[in-house]
Structure formats: structure tokens, C-alpha cells
N, C-alpha and C positions, 0 to 999 in steps of 0.2 A: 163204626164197628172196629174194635180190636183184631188185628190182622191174624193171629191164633183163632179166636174165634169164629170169624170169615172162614178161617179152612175147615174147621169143625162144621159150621152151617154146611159147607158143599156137600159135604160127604152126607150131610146127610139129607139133605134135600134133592139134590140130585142137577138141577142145571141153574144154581147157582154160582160165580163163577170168580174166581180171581183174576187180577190184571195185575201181571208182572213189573210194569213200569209205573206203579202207584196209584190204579184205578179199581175202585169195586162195582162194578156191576151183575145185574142181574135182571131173570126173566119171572120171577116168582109172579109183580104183580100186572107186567106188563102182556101187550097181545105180542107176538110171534109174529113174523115176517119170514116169505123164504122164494124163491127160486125152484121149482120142480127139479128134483134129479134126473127126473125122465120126460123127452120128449114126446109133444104130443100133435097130432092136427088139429090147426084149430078149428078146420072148419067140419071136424067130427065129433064135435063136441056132445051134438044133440043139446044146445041151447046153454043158458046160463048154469040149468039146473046140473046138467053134465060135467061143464067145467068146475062149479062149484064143489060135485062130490069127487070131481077128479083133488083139488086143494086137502078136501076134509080126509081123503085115502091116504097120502100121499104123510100128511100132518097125524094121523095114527098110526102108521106104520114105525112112523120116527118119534111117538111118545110124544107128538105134542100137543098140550092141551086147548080144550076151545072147540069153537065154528070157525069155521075158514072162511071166504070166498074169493072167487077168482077177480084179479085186478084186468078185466075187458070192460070197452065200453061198445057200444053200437048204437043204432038210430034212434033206439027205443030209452036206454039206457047209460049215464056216464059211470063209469069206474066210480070214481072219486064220491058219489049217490048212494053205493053197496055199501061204502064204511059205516054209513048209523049214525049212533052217538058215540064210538068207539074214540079212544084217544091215547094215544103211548104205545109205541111197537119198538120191538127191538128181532135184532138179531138171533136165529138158534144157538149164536155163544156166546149171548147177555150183552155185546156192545147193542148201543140206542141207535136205532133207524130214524127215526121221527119225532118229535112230540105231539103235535095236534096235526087236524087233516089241511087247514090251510095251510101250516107251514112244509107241509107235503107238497103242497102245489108249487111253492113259489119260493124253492132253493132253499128248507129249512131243513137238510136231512142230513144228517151228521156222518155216518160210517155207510159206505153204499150197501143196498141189497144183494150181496155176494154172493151169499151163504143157501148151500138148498135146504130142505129139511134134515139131514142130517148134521149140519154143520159144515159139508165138506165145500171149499169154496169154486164156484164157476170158473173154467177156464179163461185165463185173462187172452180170450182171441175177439173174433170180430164177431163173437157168438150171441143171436139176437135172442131176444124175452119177445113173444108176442103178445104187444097189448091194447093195440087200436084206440093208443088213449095219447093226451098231450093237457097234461096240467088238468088229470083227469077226467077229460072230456073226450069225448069223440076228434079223432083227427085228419081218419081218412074212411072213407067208403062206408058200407054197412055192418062192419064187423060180423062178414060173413055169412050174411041174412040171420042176425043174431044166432051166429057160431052153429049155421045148421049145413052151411055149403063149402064146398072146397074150390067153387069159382071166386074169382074176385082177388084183391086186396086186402091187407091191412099193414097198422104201422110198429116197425117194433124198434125195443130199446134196450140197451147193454146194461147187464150189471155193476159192474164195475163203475158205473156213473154215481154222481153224487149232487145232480141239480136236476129239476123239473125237464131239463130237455137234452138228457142224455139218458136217465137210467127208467123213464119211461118213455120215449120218444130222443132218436138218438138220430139228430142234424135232418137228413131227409128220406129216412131210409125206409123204403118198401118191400117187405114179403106177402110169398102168393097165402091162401087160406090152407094149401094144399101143401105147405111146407111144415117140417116137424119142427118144432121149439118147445122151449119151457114157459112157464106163466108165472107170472107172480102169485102168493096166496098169502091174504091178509087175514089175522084173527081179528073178530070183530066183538067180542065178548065186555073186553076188562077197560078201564075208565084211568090212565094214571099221566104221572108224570115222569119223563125221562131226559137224561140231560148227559153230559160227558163228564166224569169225575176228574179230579185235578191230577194229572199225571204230571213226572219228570221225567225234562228232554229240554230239550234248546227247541227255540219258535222262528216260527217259518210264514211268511204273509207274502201276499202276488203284489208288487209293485206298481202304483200309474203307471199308464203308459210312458215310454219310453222310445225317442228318435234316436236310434244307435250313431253315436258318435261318440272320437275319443277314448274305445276301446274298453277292454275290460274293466279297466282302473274306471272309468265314467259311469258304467255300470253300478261298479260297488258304490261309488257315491250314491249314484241314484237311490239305490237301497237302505244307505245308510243316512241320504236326509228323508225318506219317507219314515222311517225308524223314527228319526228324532222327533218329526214332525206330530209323529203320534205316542211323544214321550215314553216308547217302548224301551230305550235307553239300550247298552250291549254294542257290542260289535258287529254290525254286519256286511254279509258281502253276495254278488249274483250267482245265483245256479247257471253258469252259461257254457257251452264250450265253445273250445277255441283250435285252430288249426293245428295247437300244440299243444292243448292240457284237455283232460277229459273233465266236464264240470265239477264231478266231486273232488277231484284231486284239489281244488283249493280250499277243503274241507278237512277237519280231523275227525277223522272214522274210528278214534277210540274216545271218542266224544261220547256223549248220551246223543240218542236216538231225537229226531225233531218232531213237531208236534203242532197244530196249529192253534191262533187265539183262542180260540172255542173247545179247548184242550182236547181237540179229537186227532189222532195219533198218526201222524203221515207216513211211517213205517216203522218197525219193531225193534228196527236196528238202524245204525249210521251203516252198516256193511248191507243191510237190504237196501235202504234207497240207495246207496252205490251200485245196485243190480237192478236197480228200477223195480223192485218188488214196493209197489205202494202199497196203503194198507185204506186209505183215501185219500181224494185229489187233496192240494195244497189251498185252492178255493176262496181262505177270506186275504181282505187287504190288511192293509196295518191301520185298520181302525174296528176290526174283526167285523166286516160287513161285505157282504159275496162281494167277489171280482168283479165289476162293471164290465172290462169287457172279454174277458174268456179264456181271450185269447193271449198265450205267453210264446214269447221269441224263446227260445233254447240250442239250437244247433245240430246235437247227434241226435241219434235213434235213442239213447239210454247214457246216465250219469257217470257211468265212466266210460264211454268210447271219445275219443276226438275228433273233431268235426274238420270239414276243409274252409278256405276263405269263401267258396263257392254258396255255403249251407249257413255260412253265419254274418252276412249283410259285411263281408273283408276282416271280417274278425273283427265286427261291432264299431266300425270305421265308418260306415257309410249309412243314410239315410234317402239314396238313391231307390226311383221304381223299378229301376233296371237291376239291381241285383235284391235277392231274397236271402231269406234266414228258415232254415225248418222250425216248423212251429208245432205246439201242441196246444190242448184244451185245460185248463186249469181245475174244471170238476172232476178231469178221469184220474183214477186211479190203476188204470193196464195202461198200455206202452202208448196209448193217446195222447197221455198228458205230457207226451215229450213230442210225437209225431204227427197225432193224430190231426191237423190241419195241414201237413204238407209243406210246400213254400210257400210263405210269407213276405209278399214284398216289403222291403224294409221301409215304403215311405209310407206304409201302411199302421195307424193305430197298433200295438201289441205292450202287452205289461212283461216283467220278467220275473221268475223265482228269488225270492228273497230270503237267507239262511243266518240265524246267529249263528258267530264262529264259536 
């Protein structure tokens, strides 16, 4: 479609949508997807049926179309069972969530579920989604005696994730029945296909593993033969830092914004990911197939602060158990993807961020 006439569709359709960095998406024929703006117990549900009109209240207040229901599962019931024949969900501001329900399960989700029903996105904190589900199955306890008690457990998971076991089940984390959160709610109506449209930016893939030695210079190589390796061709070099440069500084931040194989958009700007505002995790390799294994070496808290020798395995010197590197999660997109594993022993498995210059 003619990019004039894209703007004229919005306006007059209403949540169809432009993408600034050369992507048209939209919600016309696909289902919705959202995050509740308001917390709820879950173990007040009053059963499936509860949560369920809690999703469809929630999705008509904010004009969106469809049947909802709630992403829980329990003894009786998996999540992942409620979708139907349903197929194609996106975001409340037209970026694609998913395409089909198995690639739901098993790391096929493009832009994480952020966004509540209004559009407005989830706090990027430690803030959990209750959903008693893991690769849309039951994962712990009875989901509440099917969401009717506030005794017990269940398992929840962060927004801001972008694989099967972080933004529905997130590493091992348990809340009570009797704690407030949000839910996911899936439109189950409409039958389509959704994908990433081809934006411009520079491209970004998680590196093989990596035994730090040889320093930052070793690193960029690493990067740039996994690059060649998968004839991506370009310049490139590691998101790392160092006891003296914060990682993006060896970046140009009036560059176009980066982006990953799968052209889904890793932030909106080169000066957001310099703030760690991700927009989703970085995720595939350099052969655009999920990260094997997750886990990425990094150093600081966020891409521009500088790290100590302490936090980066001697400033990427050492392959010793005895000293670590902070690490983070390659599917998050909040400040996990840089932190969220902690320390990392350096003679431990980890990939690293991979950036064309």
C-alpha cells in the first residue's frame, strides 16, 4: 500500500496503524492480544467464566473488538486449549504477537505482549502476569481450584518477555492466589496471518557461545565471523562493556536504529537502546533461529553505563570459574536482557550481543 494512502486508511479506520521505521501494520483482520490495566485476584475469579468476562470488560471498554478469554490454565483445563481454531494476534498498536497457536508455545512471538488494552505499555519492573500456565499448560498447583480460591499457588510471567518461558512463565517464579496481577486476554474470533513487515535499521543477532578471552577486540571478531559465517556480510562488533567504555559507546547513535533478522524492531531508536528502552529482546542468532542458549555475557546494568573488571570476566580476559561477568536473558526486553541472570561464571556457556556498525 501507498504510504499516503496508509495514512488516509488510519484515519479512517480507526486502529490501523503506521510504522515510522518502514513497517505497515495492523489489527483490522487479526485477534488482539493485551495485558489487563488493572489488577486482579486471581483466586477471585469465580472460575473460568469470571476471568473470562473480566478479559471481554476490560477489551470493550477500550473499543476492542471480538471474544476474549483469559490465558489460565488449571487441573481441568490448559490455556493454550481456550484459543479454538483461532490464529493471528497482534498487539493493541497493530505490531504482530504471534502467528499460529504452536508457534506460541515454542519461542515463535515476535514483539512481546506489553501493551494492556489500551495500548499503554506494562511497567518494565519485576511486574508479574498471572498465568498458571508454561508452554500453555498447567505448570504448577491447581490454578486456584479453577480460579475459585485464594489459598494456594500459581505461576506467573513478565511482559516484556518474548519466548515461551519468560512472558508466560518467567524462570521459577511463584505467586500466592491471593496476590493482585494482571492476566493476559486473547481474542479468539478471527483466522489470519501476521508476520513483521520489512523495516529500516542495522541488524542485531545473539552470538554462539563465547569463552571470554583476548578482550573486547576477540569479541568483535567472534561477532563478525559468526556474521560472515551466515553470509550476513557488514561490519560488526559486541554489545559489551568494559571497565572503560559503556557498550554502546562503540556504537554510532546517529545511525539508524537496529532491528533483528525477523525484522522485528529491537528499539525505536539507537538513543533508546543507549537507555536500554527495548522494544523486544534481541533473541535470534545469525542464522535468524532463537538463541540456543539464552543466556548473553554483557557487563553493566544498561548500554551505556561502564562496567568494572569485577562484572566483566577482567574485561573479557578470562575464561576462569572463579571470576563472573553480569549477565542477562536474550528474550527480555526490560532491563533483564542485560541483568537479569546476575553473575555469570565466565567458564560457563553464554552468547553475546551482536551489532552492525
Amino acid at each position: 500500500m501507498h504510504r499516503g494512502a496508509l495514512l488516509v486508511a488510519a484515519s479512517a479506520c480507526g486502529r490501523l496503524h503506521f510504522d515510522p521505521l518502514g513497517g505497515d501494520v495492523t489489527g483490522e483482520t487479526a485477534n488482539f492480544v493485551f495485558a489487563t490495566a488493572t489488577k486482579h485476584i486471581p483466586g477471585s475469579f469465580g472460575g473460568y467464566a469470571g476471568a473470562d468476562n473480566t478479559c471481554q470488560q476490560a477489551a470493550d471498554a477500550a473499543g476492542l473488538p471480538g471474544h476474549y478469554v483469559a490465558w489460565l490454565s488449571s487441573g481441568a483445563v490448559n490455556a493454550v486449549d481456550r484459543l479454538g481454531g483461532a490464529r493471528g494476534w497482534v498487539r493493541p498498536d497493530g505490531l504482530p504477537f504471534v502467528n499460529t497457536i504452536a508457534e506460541l508455545v515454542s519461542d515463535g512471538v515476535y514483539y512481546p505482549p506489553s501493551l494492556d488494552e489500551n495500548g499503554v505499555p506494562i511497567p518494565k519492573t519485576d511486574e508479574w502476569i498471572c498465568t498458571s500456565t508454561s508452554d500453555g499448560q498447567l505448570d504448577l498447583g491447581d490454578g486456584c481450584a479453577e480460579w475459585t480460591s485464594t489459598t494456594g499457588d500459581v505461576t506467573g510471567g513478565l511482559a516484556w518477555g518474548a519466548g515461551a518461558q519468560s512472558w508466560t512463565t518467567w524462570t521459577t517464579h511463584v505467586m500466592g492466589c491471593a496476590q493482585a496481577a494482571r492476566i493476559y486476554c486473547f481474542g479468539i474470533d478471527r483466522v489470519d496471518t501476521v508476520a513483521p513487515t520489512a523495516i529500516v535499521g542495522r541488524r542485531s543477532f545473539v552470538s554462539p557461545t563465547w569463552a571470554p578471552a583476548g578482550g573486547i577486540a576477540a569479541a568483535d571478531l567472534h561477532c563478525q565471523t559468526a556474521a560472515d559465517a551466515a553470509n550476513l556480510g557488514g561490519n560488526w562488533g559486541a554489545l559489551l562493556a568494559t571497565s572503560t567504555a559503556a557498550a554502546i559507546s562503540r556504537f554510532d547513535l546517529n545511525g539508524l536504529p537496529w532491528k533483528r533478522l525477523d525484522e522485528v524492531r529491537v528499539a525505536s531508536s539507537a538513543d533508546a537502546l543507549a537507555a536500554g528502552n527495548l522494544d523486544a529482546g534481541f533473541a535470534l542468532d545469525a542464522g535468524g533461529a532463537r538463541s540456543g542458549s539464552g543466556i548473553v555475557r554483557f557487563g553493566a546494568t544498561g548500554p551505556d553505563l561502564v562496567a568494572t573488571l569485577a562484572t566483566t570476566c577482567n574485561d573479557w580476559q578470562s575464561s576462569s570459574s572463579v571470576d563472573v561477568a553480569l549477565s542477562g536473558y536474550t528474550e527480555m526486553a526490560g532491563h533483564q536482557a542485560f541483568d537479569g541472570v546476575g553473575m555469570w561464571a565466565c567458564s560457563m556457556p553464554a552468547s553475546i550481543y551482536c551489532l552492525e556498525r
